[in-house]
Biopython code that builds the backbone (N, CA, C, O; Angstrom):
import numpy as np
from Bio.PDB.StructureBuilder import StructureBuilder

atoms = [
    (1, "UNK", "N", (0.843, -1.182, 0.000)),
    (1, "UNK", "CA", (0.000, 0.000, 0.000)),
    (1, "UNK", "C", (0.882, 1.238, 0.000)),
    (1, "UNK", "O", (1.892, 1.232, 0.704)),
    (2, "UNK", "N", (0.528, 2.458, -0.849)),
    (2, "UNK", "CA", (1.269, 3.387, -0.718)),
    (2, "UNK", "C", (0.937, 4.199, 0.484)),
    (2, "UNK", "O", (-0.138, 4.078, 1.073)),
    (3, "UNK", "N", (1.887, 5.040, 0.844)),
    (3, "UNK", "CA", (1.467, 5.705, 2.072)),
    (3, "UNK", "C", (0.562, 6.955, 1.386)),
    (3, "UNK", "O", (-0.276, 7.495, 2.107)),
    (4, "UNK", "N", (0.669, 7.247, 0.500)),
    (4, "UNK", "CA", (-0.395, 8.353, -0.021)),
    (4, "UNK", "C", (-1.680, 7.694, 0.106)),
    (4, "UNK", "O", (-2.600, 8.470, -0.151)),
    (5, "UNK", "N", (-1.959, 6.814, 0.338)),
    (5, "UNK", "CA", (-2.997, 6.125, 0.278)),
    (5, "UNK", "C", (-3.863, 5.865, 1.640)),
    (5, "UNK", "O", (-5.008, 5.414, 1.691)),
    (6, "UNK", "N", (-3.129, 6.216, 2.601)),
    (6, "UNK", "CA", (-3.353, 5.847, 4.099)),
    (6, "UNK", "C", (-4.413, 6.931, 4.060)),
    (6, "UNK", "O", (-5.613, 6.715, 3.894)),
    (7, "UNK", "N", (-3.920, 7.968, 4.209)),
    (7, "UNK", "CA", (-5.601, 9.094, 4.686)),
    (7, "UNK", "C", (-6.459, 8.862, 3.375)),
    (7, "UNK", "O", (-6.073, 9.723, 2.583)),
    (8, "UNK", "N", (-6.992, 8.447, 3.055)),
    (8, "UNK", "CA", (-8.076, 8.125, 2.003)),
    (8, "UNK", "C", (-8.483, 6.727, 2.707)),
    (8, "UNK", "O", (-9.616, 6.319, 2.961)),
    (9, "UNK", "N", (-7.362, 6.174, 2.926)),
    (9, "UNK", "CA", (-8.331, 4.839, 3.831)),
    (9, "UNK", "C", (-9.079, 4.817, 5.216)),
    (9, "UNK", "O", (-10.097, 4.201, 5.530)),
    (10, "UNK", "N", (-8.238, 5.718, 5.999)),
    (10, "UNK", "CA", (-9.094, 6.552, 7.396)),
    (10, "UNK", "C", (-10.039, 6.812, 6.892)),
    (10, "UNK", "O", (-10.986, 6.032, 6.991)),
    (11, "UNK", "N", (-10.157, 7.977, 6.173)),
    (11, "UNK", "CA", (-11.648, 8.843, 5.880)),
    (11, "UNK", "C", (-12.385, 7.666, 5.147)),
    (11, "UNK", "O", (-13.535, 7.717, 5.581)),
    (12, "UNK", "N", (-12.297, 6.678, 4.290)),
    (12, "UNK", "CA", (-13.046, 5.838, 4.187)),
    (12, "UNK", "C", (-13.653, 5.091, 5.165)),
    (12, "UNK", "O", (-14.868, 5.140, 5.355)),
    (13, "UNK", "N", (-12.629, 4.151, 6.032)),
    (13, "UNK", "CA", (-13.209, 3.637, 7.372)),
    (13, "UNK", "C", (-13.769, 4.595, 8.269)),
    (13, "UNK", "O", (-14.902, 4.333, 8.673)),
    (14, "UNK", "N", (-13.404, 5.310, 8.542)),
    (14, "UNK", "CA", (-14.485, 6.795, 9.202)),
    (14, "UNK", "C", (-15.705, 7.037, 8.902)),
    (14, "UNK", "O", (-16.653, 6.912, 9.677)),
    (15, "UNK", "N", (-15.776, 7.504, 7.424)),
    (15, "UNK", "CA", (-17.256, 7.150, 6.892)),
    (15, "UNK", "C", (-17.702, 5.903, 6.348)),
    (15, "UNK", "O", (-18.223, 5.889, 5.232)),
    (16, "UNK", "N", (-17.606, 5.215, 6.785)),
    (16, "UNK", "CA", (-17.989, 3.803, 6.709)),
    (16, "UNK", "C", (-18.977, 3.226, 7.778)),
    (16, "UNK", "O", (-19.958, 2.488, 7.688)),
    (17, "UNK", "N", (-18.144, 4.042, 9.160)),
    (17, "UNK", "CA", (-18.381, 3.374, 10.352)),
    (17, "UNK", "C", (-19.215, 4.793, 10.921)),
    (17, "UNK", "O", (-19.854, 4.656, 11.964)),
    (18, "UNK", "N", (-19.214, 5.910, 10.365)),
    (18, "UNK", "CA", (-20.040, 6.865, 10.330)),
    (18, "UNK", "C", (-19.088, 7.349, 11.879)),
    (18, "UNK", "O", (-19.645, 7.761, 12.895)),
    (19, "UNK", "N", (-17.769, 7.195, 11.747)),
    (19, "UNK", "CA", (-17.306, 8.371, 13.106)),
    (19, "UNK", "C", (-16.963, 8.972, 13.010)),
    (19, "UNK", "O", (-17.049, 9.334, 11.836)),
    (20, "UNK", "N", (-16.100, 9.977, 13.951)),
    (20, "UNK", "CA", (-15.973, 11.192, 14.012)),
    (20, "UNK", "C", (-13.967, 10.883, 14.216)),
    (20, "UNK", "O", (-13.244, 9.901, 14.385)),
    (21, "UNK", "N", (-13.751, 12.596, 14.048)),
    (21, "UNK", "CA", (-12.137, 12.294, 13.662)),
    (21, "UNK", "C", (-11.362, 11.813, 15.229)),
    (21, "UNK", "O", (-10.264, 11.255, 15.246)),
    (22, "UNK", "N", (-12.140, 12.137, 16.474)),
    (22, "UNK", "CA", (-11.736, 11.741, 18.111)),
    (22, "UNK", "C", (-12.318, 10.371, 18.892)),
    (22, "UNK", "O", (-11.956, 9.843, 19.943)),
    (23, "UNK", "N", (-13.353, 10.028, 17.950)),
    (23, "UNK", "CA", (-13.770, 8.562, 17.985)),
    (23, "UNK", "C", (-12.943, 7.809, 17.437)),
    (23, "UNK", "O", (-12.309, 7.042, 18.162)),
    (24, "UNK", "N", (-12.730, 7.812, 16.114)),
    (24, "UNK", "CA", (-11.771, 6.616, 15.436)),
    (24, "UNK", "C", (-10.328, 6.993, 16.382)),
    (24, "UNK", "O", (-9.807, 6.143, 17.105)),
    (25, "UNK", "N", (-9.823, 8.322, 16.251)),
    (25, "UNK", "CA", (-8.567, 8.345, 16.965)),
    (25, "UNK", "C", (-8.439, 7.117, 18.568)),
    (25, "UNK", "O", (-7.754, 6.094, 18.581)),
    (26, "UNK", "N", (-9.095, 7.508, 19.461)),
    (26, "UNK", "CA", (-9.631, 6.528, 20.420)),
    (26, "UNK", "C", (-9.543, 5.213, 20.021)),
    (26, "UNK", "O", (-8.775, 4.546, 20.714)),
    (27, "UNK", "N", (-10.243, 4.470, 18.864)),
    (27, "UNK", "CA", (-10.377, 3.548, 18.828)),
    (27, "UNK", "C", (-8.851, 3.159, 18.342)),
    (27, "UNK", "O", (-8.363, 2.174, 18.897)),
    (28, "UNK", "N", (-7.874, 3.993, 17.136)),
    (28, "UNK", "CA", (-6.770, 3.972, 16.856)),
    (28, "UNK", "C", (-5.726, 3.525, 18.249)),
    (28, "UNK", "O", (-5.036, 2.538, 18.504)),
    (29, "UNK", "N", (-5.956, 4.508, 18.788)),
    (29, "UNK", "CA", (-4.989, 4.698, 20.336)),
    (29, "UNK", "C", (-4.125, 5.853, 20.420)),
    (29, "UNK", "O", (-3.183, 6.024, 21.195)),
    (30, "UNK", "N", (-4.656, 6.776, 19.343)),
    (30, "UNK", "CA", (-3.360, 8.121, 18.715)),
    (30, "UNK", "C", (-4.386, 9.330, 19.110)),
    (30, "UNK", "O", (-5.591, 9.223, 19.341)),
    (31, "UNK", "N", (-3.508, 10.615, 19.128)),
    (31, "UNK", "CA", (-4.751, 12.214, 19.430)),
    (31, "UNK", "C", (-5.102, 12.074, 18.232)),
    (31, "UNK", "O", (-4.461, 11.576, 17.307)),
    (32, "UNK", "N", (-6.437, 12.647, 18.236)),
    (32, "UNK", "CA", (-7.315, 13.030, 17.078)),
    (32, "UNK", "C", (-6.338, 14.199, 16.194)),
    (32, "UNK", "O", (-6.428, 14.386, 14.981)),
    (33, "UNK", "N", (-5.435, 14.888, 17.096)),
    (33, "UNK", "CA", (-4.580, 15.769, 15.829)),
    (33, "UNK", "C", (-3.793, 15.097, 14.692)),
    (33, "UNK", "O", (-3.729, 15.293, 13.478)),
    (34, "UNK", "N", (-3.089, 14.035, 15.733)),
    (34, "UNK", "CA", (-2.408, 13.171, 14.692)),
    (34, "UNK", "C", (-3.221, 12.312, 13.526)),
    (34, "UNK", "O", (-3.031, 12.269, 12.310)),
    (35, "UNK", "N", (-4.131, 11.690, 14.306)),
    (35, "UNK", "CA", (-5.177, 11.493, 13.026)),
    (35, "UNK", "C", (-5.742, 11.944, 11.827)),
    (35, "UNK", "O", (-6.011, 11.495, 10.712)),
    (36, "UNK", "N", (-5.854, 13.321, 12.652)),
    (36, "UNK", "CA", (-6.614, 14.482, 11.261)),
    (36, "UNK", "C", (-5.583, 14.934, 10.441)),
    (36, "UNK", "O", (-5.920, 15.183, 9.283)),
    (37, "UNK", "N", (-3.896, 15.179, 10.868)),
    (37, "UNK", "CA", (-3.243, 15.306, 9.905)),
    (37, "UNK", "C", (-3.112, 14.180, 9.249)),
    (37, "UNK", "O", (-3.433, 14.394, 8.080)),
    (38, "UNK", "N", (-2.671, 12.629, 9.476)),
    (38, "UNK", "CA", (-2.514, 11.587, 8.383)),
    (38, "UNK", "C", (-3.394, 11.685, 7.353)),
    (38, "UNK", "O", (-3.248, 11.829, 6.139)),
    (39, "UNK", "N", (-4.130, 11.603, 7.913)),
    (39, "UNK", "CA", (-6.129, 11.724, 7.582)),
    (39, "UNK", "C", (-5.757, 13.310, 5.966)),
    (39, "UNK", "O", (-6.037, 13.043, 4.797)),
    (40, "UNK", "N", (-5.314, 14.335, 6.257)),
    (40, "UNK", "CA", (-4.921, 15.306, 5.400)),
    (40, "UNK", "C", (-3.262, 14.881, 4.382)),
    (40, "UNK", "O", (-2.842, 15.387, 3.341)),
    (41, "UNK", "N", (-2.740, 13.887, 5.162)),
    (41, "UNK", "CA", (-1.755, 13.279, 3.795)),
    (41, "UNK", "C", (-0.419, 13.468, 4.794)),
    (41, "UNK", "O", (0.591, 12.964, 4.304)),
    (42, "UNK", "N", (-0.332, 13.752, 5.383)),
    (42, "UNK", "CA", (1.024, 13.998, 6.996)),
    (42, "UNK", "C", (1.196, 12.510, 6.916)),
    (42, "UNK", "O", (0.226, 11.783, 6.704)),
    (43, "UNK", "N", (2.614, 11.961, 7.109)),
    (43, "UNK", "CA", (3.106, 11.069, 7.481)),
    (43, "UNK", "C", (3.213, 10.412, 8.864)),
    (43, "UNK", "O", (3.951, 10.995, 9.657)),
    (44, "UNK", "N", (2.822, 9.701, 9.133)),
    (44, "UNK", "CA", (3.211, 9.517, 10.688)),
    (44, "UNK", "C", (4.325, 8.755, 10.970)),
    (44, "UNK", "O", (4.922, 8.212, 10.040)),
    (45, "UNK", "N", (4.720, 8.624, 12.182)),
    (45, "UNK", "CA", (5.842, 7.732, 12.522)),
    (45, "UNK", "C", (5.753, 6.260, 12.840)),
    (45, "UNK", "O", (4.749, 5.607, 13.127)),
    (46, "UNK", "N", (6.795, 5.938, 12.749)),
    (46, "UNK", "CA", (6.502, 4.408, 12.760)),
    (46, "UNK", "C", (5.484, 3.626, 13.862)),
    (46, "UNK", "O", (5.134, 2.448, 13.784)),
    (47, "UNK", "N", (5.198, 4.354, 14.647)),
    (47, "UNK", "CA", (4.595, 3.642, 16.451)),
    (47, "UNK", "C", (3.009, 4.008, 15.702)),
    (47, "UNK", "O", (2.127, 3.154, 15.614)),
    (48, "UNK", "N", (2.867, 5.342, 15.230)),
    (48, "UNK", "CA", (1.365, 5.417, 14.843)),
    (48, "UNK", "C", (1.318, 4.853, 13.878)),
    (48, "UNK", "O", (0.464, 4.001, 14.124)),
    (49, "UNK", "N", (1.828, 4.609, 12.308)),
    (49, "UNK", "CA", (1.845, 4.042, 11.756)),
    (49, "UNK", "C", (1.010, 2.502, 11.764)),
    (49, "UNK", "O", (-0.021, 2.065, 11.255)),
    (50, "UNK", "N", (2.226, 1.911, 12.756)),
    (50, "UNK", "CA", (1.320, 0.454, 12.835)),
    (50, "UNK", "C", (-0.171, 0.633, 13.751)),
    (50, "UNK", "O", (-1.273, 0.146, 13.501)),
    (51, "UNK", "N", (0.127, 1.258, 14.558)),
    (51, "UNK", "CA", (-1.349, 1.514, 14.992)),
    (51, "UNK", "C", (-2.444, 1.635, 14.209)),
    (51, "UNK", "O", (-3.428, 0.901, 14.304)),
    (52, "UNK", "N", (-2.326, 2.520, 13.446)),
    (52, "UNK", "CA", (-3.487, 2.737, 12.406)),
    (52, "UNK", "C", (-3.402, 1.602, 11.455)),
    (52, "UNK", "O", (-4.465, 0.983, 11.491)),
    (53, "UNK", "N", (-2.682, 1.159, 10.739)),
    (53, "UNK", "CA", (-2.465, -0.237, 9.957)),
    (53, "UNK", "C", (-3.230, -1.014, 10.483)),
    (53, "UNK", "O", (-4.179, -1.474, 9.848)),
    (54, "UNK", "N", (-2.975, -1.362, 11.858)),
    (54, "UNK", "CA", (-3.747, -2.684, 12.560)),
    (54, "UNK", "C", (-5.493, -2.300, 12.986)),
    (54, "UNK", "O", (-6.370, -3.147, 13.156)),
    (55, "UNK", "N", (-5.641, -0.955, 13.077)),
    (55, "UNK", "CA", (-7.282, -0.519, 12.804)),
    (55, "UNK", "C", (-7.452, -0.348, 11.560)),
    (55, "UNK", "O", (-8.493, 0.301, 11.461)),
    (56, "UNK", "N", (-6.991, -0.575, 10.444)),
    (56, "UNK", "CA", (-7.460, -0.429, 9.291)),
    (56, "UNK", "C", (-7.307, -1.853, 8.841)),
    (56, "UNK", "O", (-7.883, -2.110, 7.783)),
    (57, "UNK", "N", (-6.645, -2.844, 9.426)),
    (57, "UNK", "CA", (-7.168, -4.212, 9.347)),
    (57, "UNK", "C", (-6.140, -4.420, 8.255)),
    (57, "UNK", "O", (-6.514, -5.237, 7.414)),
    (58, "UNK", "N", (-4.758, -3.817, 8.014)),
    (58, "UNK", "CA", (-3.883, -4.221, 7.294)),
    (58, "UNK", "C", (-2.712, -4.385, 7.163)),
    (58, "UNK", "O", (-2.025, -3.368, 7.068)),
    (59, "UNK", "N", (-1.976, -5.858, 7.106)),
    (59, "UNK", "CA", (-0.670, -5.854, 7.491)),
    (59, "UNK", "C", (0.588, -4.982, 6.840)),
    (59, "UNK", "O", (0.610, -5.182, 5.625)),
    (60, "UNK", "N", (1.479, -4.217, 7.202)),
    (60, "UNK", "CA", (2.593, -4.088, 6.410)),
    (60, "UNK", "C", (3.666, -4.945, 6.336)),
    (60, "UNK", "O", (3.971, -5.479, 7.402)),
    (61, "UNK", "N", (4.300, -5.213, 5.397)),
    (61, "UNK", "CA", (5.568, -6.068, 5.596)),
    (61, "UNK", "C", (7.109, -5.138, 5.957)),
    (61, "UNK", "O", (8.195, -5.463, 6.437)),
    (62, "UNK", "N", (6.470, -3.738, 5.397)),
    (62, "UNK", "CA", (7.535, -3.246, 5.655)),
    (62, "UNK", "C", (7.891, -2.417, 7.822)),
    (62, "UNK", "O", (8.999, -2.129, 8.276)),
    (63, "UNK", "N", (7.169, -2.351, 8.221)),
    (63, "UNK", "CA", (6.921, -2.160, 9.602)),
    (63, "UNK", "C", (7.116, -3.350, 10.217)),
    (63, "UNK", "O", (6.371, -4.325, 10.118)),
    (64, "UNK", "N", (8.573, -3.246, 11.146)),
    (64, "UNK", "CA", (9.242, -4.108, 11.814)),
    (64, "UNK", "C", (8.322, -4.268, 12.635)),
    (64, "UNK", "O", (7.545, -3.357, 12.921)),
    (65, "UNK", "N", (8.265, -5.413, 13.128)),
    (65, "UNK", "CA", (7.504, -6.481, 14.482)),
    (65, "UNK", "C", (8.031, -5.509, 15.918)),
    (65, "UNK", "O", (7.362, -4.978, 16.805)),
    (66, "UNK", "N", (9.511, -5.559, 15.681)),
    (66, "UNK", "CA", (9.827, -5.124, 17.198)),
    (66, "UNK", "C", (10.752, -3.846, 16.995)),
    (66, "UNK", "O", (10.931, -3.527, 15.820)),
    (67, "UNK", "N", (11.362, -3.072, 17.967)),
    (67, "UNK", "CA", (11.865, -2.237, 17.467)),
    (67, "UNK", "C", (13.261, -3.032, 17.148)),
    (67, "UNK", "O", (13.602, -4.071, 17.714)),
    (68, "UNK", "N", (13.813, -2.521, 16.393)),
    (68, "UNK", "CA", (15.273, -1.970, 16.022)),
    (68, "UNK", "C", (16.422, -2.384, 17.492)),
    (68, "UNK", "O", (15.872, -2.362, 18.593)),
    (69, "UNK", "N", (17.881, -2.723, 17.454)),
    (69, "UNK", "CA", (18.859, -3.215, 18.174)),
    (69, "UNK", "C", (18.977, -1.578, 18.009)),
    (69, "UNK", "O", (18.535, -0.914, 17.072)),
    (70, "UNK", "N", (19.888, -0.974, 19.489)),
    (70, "UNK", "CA", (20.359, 0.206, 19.382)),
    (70, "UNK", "C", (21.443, 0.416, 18.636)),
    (70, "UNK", "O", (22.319, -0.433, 18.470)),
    (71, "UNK", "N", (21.449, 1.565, 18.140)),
    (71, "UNK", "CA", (23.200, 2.139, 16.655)),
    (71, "UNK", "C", (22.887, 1.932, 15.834)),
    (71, "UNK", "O", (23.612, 2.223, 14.883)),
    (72, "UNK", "N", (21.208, 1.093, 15.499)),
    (72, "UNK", "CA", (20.872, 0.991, 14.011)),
    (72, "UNK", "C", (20.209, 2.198, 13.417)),
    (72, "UNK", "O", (19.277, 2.825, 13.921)),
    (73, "UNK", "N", (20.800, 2.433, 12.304)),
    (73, "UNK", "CA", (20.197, 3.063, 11.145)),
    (73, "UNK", "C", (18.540, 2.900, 11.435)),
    (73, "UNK", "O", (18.111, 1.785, 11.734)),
    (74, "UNK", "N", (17.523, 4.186, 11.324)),
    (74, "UNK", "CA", (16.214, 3.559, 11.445)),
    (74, "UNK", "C", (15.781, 5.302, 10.284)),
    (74, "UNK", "O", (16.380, 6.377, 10.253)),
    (75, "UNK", "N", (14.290, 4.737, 9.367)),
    (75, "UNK", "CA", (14.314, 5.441, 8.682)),
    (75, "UNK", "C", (12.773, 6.242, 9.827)),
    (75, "UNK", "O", (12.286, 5.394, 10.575)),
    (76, "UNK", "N", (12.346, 7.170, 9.897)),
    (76, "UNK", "CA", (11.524, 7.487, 10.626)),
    (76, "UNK", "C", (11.306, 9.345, 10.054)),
    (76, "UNK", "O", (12.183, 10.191, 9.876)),
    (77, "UNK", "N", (9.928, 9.451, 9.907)),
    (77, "UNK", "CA", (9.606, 10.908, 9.619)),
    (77, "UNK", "C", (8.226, 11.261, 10.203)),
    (77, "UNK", "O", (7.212, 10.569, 10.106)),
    (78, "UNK", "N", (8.351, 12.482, 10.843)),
    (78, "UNK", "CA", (7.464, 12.651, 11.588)),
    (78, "UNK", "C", (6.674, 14.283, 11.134)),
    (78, "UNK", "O", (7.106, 15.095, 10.315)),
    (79, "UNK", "N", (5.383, 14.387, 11.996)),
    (79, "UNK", "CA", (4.423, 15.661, 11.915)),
    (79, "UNK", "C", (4.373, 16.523, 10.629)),
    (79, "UNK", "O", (3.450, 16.575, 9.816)),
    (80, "UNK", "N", (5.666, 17.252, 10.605)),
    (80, "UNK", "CA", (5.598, 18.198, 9.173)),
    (80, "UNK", "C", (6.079, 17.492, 8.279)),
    (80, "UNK", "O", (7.008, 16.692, 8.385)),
    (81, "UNK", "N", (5.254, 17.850, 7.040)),
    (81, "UNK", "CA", (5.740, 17.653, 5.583)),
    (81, "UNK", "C", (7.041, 18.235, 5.043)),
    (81, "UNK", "O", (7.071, 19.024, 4.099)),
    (82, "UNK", "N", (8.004, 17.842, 5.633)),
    (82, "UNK", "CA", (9.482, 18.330, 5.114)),
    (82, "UNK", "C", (10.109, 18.442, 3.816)),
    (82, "UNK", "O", (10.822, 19.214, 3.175)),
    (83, "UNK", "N", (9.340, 16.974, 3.685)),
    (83, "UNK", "CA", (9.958, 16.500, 2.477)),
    (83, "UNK", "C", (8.582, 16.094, 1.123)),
    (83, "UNK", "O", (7.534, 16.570, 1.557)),
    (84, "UNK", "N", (8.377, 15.530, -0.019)),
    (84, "UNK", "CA", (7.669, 15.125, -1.029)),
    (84, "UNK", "C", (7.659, 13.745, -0.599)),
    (84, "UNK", "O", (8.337, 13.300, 0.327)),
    (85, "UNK", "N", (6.773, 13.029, -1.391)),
    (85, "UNK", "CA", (6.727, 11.717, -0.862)),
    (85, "UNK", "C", (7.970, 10.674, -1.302)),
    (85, "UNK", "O", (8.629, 9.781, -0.770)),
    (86, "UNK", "N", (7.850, 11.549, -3.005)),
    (86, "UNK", "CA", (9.180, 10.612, -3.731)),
    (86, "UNK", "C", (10.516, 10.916, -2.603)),
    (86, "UNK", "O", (11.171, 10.081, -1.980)),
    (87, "UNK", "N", (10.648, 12.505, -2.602)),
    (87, "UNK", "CA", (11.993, 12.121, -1.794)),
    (87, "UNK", "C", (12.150, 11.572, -0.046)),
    (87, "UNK", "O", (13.222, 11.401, 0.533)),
    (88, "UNK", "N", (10.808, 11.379, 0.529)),
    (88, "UNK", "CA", (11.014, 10.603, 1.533)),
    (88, "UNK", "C", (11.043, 9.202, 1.313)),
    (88, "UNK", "O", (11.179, 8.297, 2.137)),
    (89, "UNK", "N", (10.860, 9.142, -0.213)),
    (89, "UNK", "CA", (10.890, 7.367, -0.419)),
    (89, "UNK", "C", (12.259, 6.913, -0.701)),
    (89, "UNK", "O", (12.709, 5.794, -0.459)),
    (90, "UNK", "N", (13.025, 8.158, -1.376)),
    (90, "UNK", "CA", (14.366, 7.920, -1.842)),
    (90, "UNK", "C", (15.462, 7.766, -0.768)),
    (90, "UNK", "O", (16.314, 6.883, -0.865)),
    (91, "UNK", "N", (15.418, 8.864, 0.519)),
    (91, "UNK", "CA", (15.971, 8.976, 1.645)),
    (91, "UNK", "C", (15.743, 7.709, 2.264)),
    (91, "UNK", "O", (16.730, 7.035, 2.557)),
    (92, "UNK", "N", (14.331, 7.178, 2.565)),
    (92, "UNK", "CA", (14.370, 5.746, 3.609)),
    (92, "UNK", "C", (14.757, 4.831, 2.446)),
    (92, "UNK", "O", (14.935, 3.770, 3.046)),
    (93, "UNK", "N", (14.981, 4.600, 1.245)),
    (93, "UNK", "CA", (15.898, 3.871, 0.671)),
    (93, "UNK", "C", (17.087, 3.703, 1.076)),
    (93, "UNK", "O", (17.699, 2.774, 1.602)),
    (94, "UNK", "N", (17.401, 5.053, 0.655)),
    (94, "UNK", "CA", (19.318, 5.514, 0.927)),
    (94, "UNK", "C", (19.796, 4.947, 2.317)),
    (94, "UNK", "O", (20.971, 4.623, 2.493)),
    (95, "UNK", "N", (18.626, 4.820, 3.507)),
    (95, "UNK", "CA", (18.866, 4.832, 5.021)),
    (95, "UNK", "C", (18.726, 3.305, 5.128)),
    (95, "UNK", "O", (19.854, 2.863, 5.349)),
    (96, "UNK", "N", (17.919, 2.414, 5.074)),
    (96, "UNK", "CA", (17.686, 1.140, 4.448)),
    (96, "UNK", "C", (18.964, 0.375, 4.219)),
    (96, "UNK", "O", (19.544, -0.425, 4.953)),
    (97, "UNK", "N", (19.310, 0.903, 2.796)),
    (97, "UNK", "CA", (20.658, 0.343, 2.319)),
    (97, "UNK", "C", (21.904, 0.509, 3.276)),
    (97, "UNK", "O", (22.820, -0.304, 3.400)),
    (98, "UNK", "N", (21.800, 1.419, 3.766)),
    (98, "UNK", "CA", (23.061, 1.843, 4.878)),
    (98, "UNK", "C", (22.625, 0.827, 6.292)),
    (98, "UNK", "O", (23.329, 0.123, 7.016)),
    (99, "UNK", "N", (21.898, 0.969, 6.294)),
    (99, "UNK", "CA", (21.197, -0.631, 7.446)),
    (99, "UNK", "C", (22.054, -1.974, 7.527)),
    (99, "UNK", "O", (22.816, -2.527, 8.321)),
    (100, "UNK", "N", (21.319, -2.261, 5.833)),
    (100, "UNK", "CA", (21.803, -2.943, 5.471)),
    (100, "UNK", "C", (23.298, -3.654, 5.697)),
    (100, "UNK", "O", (23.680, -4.733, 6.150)),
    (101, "UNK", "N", (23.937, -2.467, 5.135)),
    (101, "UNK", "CA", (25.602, -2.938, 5.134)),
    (101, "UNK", "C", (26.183, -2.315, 6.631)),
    (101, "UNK", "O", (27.336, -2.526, 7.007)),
    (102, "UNK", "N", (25.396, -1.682, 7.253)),
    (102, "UNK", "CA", (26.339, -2.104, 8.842)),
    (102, "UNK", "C", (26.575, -3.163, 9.424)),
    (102, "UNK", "O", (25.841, -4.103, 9.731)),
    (103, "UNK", "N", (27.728, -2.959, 9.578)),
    (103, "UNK", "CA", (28.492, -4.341, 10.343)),
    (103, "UNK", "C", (27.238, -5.138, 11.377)),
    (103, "UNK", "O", (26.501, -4.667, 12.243)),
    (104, "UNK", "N", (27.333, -5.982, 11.050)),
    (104, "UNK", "CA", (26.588, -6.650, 12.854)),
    (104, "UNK", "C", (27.128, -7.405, 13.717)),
    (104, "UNK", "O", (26.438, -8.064, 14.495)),
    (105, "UNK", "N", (28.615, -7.437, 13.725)),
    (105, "UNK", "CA", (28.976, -8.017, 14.679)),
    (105, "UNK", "C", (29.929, -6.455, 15.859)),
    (105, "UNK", "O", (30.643, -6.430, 16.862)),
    (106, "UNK", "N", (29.409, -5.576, 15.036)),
    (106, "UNK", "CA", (29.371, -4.041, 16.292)),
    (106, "UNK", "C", (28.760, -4.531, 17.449)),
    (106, "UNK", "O", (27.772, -5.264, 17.483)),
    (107, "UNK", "N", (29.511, -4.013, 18.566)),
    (107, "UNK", "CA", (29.538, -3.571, 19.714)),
    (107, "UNK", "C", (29.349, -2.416, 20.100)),
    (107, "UNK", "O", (29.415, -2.146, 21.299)),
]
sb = StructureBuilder()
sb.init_structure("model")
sb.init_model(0)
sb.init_chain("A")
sb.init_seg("    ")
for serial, (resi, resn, name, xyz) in enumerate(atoms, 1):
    if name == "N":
        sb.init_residue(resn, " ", resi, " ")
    sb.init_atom(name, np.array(xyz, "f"), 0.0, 1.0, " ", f" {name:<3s}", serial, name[0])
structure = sb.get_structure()
């Protein structure tokens, strides 16, 4: 699923279920601010992220199970729109790959 795609699926399940933007938030487990921005195309971070995924009844493959070993590379963007979507897709690439090739037998 693209993440452009996430607030179009809120406001669908929202009006679906006929709630309101501090009801679903609640039921999410996130503030209704954070909601209403995803909900407007805002990215969230990885912790809300899966939250809302798992009330929208859909797995990601890319959203780790657990967090991250500490010193790792982690790609994460939060509240403001800093960036375009392409280049936040290109950056958690670039960050990804650098994951990737860190050593793991660091201490």
């Amino acid at each position: 699923m693209p993440l452009e795609d996430l607030g179009r699926l809120i406001l669908a399940k929202r009006n679906a279920s006929g709630l309101g933007i501090r009801a679903a938030a609640r039921e999410v487990g996130i503030s209704h601010g954070t909601l209403a921005r995803v909900e407007k195309g805002f990215l969230p971070d990885l912790e809300n992220y899966e939250k809302i995924c798992r009330w929208l009844g859909i797995r990601e493959e890319a959203v780790p199970a657990q967090s991250p070993a500490p010193n790792i590379p982690q790609v994460h963007f939060r509240r403001e729109k800093t960036a375009t979507a392409d280049t936040a897709a290109a950056l958690a690439r670039m960050i990804i790959a650098a994951q990737a090739s860190w050593p793991k037998d660091r201490k």
